[in-house]
BAKOLPA-217695 format. One record per residue (C-alpha): residue in three letters; chain; y, z, x. Coordinates in pm, whole numbers, plus 32768, in hexadecimal, padded with zeros to 4 digits. Example, Ala and Ser with C-alpha at 12.3 -4.5 7.8 and 13.67 -1.06 7.14 Angstrom:
2
["ALA", "A", [7E3E, 830C, 84CE]]
["SER", "A", [7F96, 82CA, 8557]]
END
This chain:
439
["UNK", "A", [8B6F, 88CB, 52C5]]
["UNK", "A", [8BC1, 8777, 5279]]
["UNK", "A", [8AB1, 864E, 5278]]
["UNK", "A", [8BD8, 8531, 52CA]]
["UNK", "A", [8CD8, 851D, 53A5]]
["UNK", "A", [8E26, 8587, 5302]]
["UNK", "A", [8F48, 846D, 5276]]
["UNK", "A", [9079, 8449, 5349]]
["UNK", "A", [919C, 855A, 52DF]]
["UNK", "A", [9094, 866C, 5278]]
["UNK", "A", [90E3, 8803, 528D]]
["UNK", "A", [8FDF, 88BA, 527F]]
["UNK", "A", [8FED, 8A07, 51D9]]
["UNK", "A", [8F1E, 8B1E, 5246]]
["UNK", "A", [8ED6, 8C89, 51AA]]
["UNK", "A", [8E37, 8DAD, 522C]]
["UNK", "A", [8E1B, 8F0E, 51FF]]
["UNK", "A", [8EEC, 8FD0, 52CF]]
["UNK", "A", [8EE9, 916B, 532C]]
["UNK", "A", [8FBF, 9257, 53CB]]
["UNK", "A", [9109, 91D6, 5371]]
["UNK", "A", [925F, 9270, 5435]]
["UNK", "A", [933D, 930E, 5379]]
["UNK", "A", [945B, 9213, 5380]]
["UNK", "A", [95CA, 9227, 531A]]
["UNK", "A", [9645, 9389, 53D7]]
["UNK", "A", [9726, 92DB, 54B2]]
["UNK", "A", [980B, 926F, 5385]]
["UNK", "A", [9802, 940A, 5347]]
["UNK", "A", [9856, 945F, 5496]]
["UNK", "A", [996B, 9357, 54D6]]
["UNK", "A", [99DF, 93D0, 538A]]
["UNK", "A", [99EC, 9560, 53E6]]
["UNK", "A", [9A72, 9532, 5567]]
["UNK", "A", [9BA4, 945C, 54BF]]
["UNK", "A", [9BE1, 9561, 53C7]]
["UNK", "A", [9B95, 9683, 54DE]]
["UNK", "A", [9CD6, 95CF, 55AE]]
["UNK", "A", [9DC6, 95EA, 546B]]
["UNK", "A", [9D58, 9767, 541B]]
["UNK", "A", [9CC0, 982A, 5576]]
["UNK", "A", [9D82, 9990, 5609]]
["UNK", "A", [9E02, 9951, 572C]]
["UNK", "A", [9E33, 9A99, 57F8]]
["UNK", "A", [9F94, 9AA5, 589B]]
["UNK", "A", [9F5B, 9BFF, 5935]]
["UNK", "A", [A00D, 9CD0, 5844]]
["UNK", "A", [9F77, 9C54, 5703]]
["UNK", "A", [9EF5, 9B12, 5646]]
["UNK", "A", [9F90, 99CC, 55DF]]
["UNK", "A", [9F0A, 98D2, 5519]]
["UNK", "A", [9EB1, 9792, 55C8]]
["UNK", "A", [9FBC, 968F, 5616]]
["UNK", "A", [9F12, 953C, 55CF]]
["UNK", "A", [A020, 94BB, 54B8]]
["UNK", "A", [9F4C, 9392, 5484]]
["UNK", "A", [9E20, 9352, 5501]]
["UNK", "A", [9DA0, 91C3, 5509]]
["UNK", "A", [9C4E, 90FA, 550C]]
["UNK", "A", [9BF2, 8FBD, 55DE]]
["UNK", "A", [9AED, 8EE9, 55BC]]
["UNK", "A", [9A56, 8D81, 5666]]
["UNK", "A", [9955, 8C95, 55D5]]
["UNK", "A", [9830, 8DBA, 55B8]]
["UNK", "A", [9971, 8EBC, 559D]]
["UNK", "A", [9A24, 8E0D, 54A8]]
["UNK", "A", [9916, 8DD3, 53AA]]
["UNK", "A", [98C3, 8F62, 53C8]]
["UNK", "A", [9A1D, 8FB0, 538B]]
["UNK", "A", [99EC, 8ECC, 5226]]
["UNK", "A", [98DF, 8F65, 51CC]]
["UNK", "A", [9961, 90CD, 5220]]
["UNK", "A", [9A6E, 90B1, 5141]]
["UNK", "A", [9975, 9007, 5045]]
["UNK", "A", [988B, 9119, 5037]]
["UNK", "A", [99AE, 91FA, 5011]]
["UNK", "A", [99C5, 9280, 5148]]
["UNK", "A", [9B19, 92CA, 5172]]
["UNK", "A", [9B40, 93D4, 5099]]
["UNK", "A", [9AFF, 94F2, 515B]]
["UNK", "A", [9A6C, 9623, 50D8]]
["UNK", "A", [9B8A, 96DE, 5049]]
["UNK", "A", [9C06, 9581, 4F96]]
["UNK", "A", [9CE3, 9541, 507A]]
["UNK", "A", [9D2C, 93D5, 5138]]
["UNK", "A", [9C6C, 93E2, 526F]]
["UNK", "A", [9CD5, 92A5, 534B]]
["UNK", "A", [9E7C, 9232, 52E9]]
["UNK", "A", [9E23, 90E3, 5371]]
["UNK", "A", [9D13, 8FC0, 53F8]]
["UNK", "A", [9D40, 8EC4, 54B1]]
["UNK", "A", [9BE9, 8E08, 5455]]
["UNK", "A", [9BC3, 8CD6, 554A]]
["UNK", "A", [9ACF, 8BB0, 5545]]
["UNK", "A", [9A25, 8C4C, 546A]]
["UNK", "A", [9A48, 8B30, 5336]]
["UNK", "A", [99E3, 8B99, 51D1]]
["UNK", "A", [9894, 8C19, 527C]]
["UNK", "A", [982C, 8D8E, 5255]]
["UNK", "A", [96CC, 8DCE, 531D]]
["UNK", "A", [9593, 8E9F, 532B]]
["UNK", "A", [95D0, 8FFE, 534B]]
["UNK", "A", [9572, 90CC, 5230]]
["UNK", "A", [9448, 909D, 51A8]]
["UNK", "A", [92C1, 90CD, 51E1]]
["UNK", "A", [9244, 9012, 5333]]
["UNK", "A", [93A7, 8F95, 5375]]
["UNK", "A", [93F1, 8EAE, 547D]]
["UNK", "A", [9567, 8F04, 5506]]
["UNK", "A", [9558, 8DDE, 5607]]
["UNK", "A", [9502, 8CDD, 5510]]
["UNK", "A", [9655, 8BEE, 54FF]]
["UNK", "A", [95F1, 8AEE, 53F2]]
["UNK", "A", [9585, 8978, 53EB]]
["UNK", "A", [968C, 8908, 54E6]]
["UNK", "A", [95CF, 89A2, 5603]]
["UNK", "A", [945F, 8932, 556C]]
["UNK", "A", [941B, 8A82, 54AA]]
["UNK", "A", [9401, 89FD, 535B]]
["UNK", "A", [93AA, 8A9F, 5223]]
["UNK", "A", [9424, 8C08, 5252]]
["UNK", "A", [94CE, 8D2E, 51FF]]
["UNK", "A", [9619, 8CB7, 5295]]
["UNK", "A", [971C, 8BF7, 51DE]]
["UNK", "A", [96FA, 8C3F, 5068]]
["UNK", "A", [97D4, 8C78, 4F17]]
["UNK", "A", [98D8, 8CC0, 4EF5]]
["UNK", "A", [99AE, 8BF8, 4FF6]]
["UNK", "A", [9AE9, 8C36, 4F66]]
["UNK", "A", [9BD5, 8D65, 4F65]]
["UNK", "A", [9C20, 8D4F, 4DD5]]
["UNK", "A", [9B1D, 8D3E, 4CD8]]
["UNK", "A", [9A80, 8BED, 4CC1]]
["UNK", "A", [993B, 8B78, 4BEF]]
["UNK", "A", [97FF, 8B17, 4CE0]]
["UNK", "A", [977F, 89AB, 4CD0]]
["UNK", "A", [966C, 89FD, 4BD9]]
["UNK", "A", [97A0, 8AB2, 4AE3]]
["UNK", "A", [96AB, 8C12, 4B03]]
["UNK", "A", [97A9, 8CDA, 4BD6]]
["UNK", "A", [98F9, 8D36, 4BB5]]
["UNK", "A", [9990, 8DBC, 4CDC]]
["UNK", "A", [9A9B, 8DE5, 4E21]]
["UNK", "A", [9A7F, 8E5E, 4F4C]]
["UNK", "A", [9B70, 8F60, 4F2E]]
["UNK", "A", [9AF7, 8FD3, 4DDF]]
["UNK", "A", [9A98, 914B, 4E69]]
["UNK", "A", [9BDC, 9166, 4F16]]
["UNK", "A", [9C9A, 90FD, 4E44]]
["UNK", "A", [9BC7, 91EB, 4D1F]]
["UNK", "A", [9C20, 9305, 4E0F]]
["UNK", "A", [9D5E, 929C, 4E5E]]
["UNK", "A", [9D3C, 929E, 4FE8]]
["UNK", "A", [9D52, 914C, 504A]]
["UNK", "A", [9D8F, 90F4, 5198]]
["UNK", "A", [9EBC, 9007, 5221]]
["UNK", "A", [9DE0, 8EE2, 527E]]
["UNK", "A", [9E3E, 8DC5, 5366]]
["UNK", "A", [9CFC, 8CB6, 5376]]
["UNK", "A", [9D1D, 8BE5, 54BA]]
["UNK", "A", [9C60, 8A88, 549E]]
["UNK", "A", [9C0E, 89C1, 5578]]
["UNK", "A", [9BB6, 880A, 5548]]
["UNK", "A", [9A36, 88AB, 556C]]
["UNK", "A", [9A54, 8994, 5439]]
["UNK", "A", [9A52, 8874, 535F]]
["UNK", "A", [9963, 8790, 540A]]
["UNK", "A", [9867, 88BE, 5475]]
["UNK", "A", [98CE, 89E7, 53B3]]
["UNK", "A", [9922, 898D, 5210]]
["UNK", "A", [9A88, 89D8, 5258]]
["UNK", "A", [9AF3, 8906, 510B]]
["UNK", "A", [9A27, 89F9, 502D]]
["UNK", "A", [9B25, 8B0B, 5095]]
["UNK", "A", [9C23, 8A05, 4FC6]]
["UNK", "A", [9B71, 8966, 4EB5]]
["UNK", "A", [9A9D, 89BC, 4D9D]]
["UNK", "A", [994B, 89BB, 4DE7]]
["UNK", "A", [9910, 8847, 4D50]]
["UNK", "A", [9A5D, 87B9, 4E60]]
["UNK", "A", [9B21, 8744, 4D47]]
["UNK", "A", [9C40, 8831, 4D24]]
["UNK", "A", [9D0B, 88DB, 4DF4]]
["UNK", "A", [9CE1, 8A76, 4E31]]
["UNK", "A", [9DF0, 8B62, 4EA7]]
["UNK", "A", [9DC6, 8C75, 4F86]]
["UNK", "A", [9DEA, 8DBE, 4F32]]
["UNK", "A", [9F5B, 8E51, 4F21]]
["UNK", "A", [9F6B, 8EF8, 508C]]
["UNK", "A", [9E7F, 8DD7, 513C]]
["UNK", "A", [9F0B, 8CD5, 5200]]
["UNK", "A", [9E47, 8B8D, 52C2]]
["UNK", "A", [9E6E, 8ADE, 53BE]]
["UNK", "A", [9DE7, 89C9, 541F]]
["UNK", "A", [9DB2, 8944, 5590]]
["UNK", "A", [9DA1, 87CD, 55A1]]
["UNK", "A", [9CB8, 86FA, 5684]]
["UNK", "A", [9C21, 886A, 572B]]
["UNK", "A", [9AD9, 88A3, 5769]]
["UNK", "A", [9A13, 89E0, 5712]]
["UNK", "A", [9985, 8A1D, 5878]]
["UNK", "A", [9A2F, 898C, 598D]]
["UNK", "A", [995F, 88E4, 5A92]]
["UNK", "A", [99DF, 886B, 5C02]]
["UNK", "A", [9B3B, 88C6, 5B70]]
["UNK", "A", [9C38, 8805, 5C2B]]
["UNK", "A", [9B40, 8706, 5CD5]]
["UNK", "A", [9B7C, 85EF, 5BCE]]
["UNK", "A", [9B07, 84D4, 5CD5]]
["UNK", "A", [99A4, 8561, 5CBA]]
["UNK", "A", [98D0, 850C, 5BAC]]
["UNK", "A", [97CA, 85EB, 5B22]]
["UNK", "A", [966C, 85D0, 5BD4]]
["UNK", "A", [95A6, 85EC, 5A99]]
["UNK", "A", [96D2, 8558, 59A4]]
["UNK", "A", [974B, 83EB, 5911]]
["UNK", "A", [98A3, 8435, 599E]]
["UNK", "A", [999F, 8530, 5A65]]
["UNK", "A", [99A8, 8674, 59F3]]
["UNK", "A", [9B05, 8703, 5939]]
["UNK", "A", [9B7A, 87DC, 5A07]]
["UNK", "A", [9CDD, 87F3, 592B]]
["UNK", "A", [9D3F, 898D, 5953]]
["UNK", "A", [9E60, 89AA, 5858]]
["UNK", "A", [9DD5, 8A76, 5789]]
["UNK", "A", [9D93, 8B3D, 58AA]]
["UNK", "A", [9ECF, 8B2A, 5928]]
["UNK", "A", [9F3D, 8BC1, 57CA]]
["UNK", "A", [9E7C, 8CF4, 57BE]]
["UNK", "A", [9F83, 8DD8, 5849]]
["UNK", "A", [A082, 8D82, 5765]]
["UNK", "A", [9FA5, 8DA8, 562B]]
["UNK", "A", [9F61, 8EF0, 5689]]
["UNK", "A", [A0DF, 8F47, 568F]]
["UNK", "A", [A120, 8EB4, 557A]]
["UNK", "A", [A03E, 8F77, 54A0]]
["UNK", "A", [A0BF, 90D8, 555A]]
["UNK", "A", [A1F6, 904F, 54D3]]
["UNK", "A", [A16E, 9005, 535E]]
["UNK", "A", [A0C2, 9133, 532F]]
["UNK", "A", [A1A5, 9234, 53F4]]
["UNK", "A", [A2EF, 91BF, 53EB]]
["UNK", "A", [A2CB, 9107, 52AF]]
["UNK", "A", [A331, 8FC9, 534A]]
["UNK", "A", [A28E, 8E6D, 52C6]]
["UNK", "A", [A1CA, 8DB1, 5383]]
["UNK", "A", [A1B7, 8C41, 5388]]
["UNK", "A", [A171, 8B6D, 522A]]
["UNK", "A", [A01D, 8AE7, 5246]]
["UNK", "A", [9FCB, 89D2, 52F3]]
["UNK", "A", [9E7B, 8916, 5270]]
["UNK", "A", [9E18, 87CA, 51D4]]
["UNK", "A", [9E60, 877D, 5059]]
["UNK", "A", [9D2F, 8707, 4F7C]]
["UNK", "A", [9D68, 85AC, 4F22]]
["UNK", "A", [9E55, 8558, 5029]]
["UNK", "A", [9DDF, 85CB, 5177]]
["UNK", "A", [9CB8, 868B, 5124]]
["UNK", "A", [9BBB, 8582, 50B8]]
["UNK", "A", [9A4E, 8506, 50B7]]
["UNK", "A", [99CA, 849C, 5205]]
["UNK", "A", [996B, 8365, 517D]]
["UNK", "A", [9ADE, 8338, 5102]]
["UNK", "A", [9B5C, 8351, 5284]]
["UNK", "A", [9C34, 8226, 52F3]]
["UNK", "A", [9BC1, 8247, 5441]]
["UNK", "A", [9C41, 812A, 5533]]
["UNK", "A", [9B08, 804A, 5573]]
["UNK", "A", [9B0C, 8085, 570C]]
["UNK", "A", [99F9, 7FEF, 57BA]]
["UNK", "A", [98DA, 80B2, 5800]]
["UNK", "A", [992A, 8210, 5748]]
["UNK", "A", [9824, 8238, 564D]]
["UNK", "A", [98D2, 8310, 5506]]
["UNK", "A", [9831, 840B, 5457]]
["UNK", "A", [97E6, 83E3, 52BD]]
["UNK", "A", [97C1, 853E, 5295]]
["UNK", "A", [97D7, 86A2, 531A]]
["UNK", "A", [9695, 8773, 531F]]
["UNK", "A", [962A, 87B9, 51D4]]
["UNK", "A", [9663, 8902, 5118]]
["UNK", "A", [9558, 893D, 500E]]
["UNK", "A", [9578, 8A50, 4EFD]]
["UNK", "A", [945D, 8B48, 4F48]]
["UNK", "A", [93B4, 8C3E, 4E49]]
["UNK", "A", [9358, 8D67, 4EE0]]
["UNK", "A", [92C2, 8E28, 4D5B]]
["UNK", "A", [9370, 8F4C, 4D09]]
["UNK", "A", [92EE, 9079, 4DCA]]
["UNK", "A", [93DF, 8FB0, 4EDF]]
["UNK", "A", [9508, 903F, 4E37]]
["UNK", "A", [94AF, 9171, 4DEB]]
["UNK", "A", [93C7, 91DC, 4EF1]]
["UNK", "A", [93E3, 90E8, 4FF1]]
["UNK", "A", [92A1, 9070, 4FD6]]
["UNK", "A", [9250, 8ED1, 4FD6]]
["UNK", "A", [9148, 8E60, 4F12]]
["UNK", "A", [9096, 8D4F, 4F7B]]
["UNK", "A", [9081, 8C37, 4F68]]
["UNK", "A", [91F6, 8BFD, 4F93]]
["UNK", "A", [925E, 8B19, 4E89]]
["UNK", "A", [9323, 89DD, 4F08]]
["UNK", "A", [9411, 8955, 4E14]]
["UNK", "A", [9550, 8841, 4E24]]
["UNK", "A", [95F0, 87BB, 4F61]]
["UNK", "A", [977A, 8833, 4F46]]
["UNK", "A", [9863, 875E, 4F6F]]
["UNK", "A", [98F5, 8795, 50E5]]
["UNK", "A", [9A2E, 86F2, 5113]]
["UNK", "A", [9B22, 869B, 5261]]
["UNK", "A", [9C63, 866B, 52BD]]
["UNK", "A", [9CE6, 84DF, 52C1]]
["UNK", "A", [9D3F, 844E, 53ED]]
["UNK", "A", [9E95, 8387, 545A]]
["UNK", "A", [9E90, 822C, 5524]]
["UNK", "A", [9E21, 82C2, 5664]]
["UNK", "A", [9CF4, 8359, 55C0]]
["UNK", "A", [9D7E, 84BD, 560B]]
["UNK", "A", [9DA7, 85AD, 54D6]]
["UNK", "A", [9E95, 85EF, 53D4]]
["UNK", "A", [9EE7, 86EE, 5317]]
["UNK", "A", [9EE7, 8806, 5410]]
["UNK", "A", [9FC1, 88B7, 5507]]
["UNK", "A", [9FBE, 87F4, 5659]]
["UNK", "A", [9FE7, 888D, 57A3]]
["UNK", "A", [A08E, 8802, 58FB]]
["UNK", "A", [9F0F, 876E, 5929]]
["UNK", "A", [9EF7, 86CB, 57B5]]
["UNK", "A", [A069, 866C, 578E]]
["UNK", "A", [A098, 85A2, 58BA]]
["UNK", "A", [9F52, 84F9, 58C9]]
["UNK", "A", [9E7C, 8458, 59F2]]
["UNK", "A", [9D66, 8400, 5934]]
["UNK", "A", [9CC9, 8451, 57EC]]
["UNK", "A", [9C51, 85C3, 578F]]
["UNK", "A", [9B27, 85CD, 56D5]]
["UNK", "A", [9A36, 86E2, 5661]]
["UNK", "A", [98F8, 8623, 5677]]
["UNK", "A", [9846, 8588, 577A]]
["UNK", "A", [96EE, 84EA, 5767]]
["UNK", "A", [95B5, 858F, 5828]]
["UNK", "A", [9469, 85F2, 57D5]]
["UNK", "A", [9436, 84A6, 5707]]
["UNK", "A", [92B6, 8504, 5694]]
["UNK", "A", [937C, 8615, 55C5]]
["UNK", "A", [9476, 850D, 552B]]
["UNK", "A", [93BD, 84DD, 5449]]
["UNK", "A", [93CE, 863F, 53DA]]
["UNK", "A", [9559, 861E, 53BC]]
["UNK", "A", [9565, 86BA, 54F0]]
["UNK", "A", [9678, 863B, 55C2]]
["UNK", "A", [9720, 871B, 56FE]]
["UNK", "A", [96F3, 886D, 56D8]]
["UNK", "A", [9849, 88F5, 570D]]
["UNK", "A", [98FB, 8835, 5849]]
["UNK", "A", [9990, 86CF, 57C8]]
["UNK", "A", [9A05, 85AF, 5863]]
["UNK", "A", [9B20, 8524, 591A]]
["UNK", "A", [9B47, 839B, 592D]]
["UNK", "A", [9C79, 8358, 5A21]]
["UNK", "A", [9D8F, 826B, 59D5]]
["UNK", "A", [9D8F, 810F, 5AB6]]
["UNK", "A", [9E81, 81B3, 5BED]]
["UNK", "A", [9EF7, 8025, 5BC5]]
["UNK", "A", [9F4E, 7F09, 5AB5]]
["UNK", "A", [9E9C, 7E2F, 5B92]]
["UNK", "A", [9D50, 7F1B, 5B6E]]
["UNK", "A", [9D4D, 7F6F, 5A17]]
["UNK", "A", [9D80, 7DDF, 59E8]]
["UNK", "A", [9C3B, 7D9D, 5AB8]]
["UNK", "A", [9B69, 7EB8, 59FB]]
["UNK", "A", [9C02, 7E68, 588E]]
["UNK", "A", [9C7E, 7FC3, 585A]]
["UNK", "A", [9D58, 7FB4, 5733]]
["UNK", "A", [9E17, 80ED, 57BD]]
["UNK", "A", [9F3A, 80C3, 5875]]
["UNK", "A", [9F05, 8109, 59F6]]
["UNK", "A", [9FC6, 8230, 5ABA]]
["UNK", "A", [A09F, 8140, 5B4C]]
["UNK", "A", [A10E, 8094, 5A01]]
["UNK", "A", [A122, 820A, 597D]]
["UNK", "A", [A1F1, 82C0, 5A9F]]
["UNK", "A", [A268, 81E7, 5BA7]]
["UNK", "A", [A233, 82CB, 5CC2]]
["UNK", "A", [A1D2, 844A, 5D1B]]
["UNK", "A", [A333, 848F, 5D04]]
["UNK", "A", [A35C, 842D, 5B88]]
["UNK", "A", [A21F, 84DF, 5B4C]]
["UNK", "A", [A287, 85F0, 5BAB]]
["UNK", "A", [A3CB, 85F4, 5B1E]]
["UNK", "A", [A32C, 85E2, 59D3]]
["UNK", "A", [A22E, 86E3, 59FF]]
["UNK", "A", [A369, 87F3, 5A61]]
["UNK", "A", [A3F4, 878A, 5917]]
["UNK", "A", [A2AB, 87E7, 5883]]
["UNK", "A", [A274, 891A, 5925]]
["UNK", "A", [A3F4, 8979, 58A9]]
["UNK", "A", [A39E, 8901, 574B]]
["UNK", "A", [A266, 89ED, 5745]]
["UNK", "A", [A30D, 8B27, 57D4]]
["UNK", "A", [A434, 8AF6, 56BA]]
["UNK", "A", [A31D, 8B11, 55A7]]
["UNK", "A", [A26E, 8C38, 563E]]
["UNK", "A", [A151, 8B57, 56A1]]
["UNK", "A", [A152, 8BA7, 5823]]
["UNK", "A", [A1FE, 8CD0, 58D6]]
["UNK", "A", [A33B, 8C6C, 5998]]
["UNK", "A", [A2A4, 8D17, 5AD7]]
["UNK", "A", [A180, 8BF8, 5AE0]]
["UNK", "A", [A27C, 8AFB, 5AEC]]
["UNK", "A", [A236, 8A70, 5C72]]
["UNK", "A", [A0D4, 8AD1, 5C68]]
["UNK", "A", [A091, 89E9, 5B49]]
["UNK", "A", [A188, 88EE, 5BE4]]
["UNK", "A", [A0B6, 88E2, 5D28]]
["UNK", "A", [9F92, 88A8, 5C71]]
["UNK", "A", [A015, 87B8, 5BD4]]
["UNK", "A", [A079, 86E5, 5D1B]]
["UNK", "A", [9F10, 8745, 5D84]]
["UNK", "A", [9E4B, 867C, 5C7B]]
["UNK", "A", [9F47, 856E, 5C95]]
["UNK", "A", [9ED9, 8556, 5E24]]
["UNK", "A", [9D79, 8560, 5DAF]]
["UNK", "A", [9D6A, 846C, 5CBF]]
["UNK", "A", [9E4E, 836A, 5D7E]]
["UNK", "A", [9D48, 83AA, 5E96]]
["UNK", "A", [9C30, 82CB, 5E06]]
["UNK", "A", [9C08, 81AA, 5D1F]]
["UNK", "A", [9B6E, 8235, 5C14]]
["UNK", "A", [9AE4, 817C, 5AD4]]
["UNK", "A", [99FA, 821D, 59CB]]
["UNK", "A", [99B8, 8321, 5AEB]]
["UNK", "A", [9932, 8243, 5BE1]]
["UNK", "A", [99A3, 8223, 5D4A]]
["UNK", "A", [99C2, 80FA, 5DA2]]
["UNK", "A", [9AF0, 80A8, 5EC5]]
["UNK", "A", [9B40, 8175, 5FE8]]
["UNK", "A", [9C95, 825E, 5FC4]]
["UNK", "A", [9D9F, 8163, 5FE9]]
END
């Protein structure tokens, strides 16, 4: 017990004895032998067997399912027990560079790291990177794909990112070397792609006029990446069946739009309080029965902070170096990942959990004059709904020519597009206030 009151910014480490532990990890085994039971199960047609017809079978993952994907394939998963590749592809989504909890003694599989206040565990650790990289302290050596690869069944990989898998979930480490000075490639059958100005959970999606009850500002409710998900998923069909490249990567470039969040030029708007950091990401020793056996000795030793970068942003404050939907490319307002709440956890680095913000443009030059918003208004931007949406068709066209969206979404995304137009132009919105009646 302590005799005096604790200082300010204090974690408090505690260590007990445990008993009984579950056996972790058989899901990883299971997900492993249905997959391979698809490629190689009889199927009886009446007169005799046939071999099963799955000519590829593929793995998707989000946030919690992305980062067990990673660390299937890590752990060497995907070889399946006759050597043989077990999954052809993965699409691994908003998962960042993060791997998680699931395969080891007392393992926590719902633990998400320190973007959603669970600091200090099992969850996002070395390596980040597909190819072999050293670790921060220069002790390891290794990729992500290293067993794969060894075993020669890697997967075709596509890593979706969203604007939160830098500011919440380490996303740079997946491009840098552990230190964030130099650039990393992805292994030869990965691609990325990054979403710009999307949140990791969406919150009131499509209610931008209503700002967060227990948050600085209105939530993002930006759904491109959404929007994208059925496309992705043909696309890699297409990569690993019929052979057929996907789309080049899309994702920021270390030194030029992937940078230090204390390096962002972000416009000085009144009111919107910036962020000098994401969480932090601390090296953790775990002693070596972890690798071998699972087991964590304790106490966990915490080393260095990495270095977490994010991607730069333009004039409007909105992100570059990404792929930008019909939401992101025609712009009401400015798409962020974080969003101030909780402020006794602040402190802590802590900053939104996983929704963002979305500060609205002026609607008028006559508003964003009277609030000092260094942004041009919606007005000065578009002229009038119909211009809007003139330009967001155009967008919508531009994305279905790159195999971003599927030509069937076309209206849908068109309509939703008029949609947040209406609500936005509904209220007078500054730094997610209300403050005038709908004009």
């Amino acid at each position: 017990m302590l005799d005096e009151p604790a200082a300010a910014d204090t974690y408090f480490s505690f260590v007990y004895e445990g008993e009984d532990a579950s056996v972790m990890g058989l899901g990883k085994a299971a997900f492993r032998d249905f997959a391979t039971h698809l490629k190689t199960r009889k199927i009886a047609s009446g007169i005799n067997d046939r071999p099963g017809d799955a000519i590829a079978v593929f793995a998707y993952g989000y946030s919690q399912g992305g980062r067990f994907l990673r660390d299937f394939v890590y752990r060497g998963f995907n070889t399946g027990p006759d050597g043989q590749r077990v999954f052809d592809g993965m699409l691994v989504t908003a998962a960042g560079a993060g791997r998680g909890s699931f395969n080891h003694s007392y393992a926590l599989p719902g633990q998400a790291g320190n973007s959603v206040l669970s600091a200090v565990r099992v969850v996002d650790l070395y390596p980040f990177a597909d190819v072999p990289t050293p670790d921060i302290d220069g002790k390891g050596h290794a990729g992500l794909l290293d067993r794969a690869v060894q075993d020669n069944t890697v997967p075709k990989i596509m890593y979706i990112i969203s604007s939160s898998g830098y500011w919440a979930r380490i996303a740079s480490l997946q491009q840098t070397t552990t230190d964030g000075k130099q650039q990393v490639a992805l292994g030869a059958d990965s691609r990325l792609y990054y979403f710009a100005g999307v949140p990791h959970a969406l919150k009131f999606a499509g209610q931008f006029t209503q700002p967060g009850k227990e948050a600085a500002y209105p939530y993002n409710a930006n759904v491109d990446l959404a929007d994208g998900m059925n496309v992705q998923l043909e696309n890699l069909r297409r990569w690993a069946v019929d052979k057929i490249a996907p789309p080049l990567t899309i994702a920021p470039v270390l030194g030029s739009s992937l940078v230090a969040a204390t390096d962002l030029k972000f416009p000085a708007i009144p009111g919107i309080r910036v962020p000098t950091n994401p969480p932090p990401l601390w090296q953790l020793g775990m002693g070596r029965a972890y690798a071998r056996k699972g087991i964590i000795a304790e106490p966990v030793h915490v080393g260095a902070n990495y270095p977490l970068l994010v991607p730069a942003v333009d004039g409007d404050s909105n992100e570059l170096g990404g792929w930008r939907g019909a939401m992101s490319s025609v712009p009401l307002g400015t798409y962020t990942a974080w969003n101030w709440k909780l402020q006794e956890f602040a402190r802590f680095g802590f900053i939104s959990g996983l929704n963002g913000a979305f500060i609205p443009f002026a609607r008028t030059r006559d508003e964003r004059l009277a609030a000092h918003d260094p942004r041009l208004s919606i007005e000065e931007r578009y002229g009038n709904r119909e211009c809007f949406m003139k330009l967001a068709a155009a967008s919508i066209d531009d994305a279905i020519a790159k195999r971003f969206l599927l030509p069937i979404q076309r209206e849908v995304i068109l309509a939703k597009m008029g949609k947040t137009w209406d609500d936005v132009m509904k209220f007078d919105w500054y730094l997610g206030k209300r403050v005038a009646a709908a004009k």
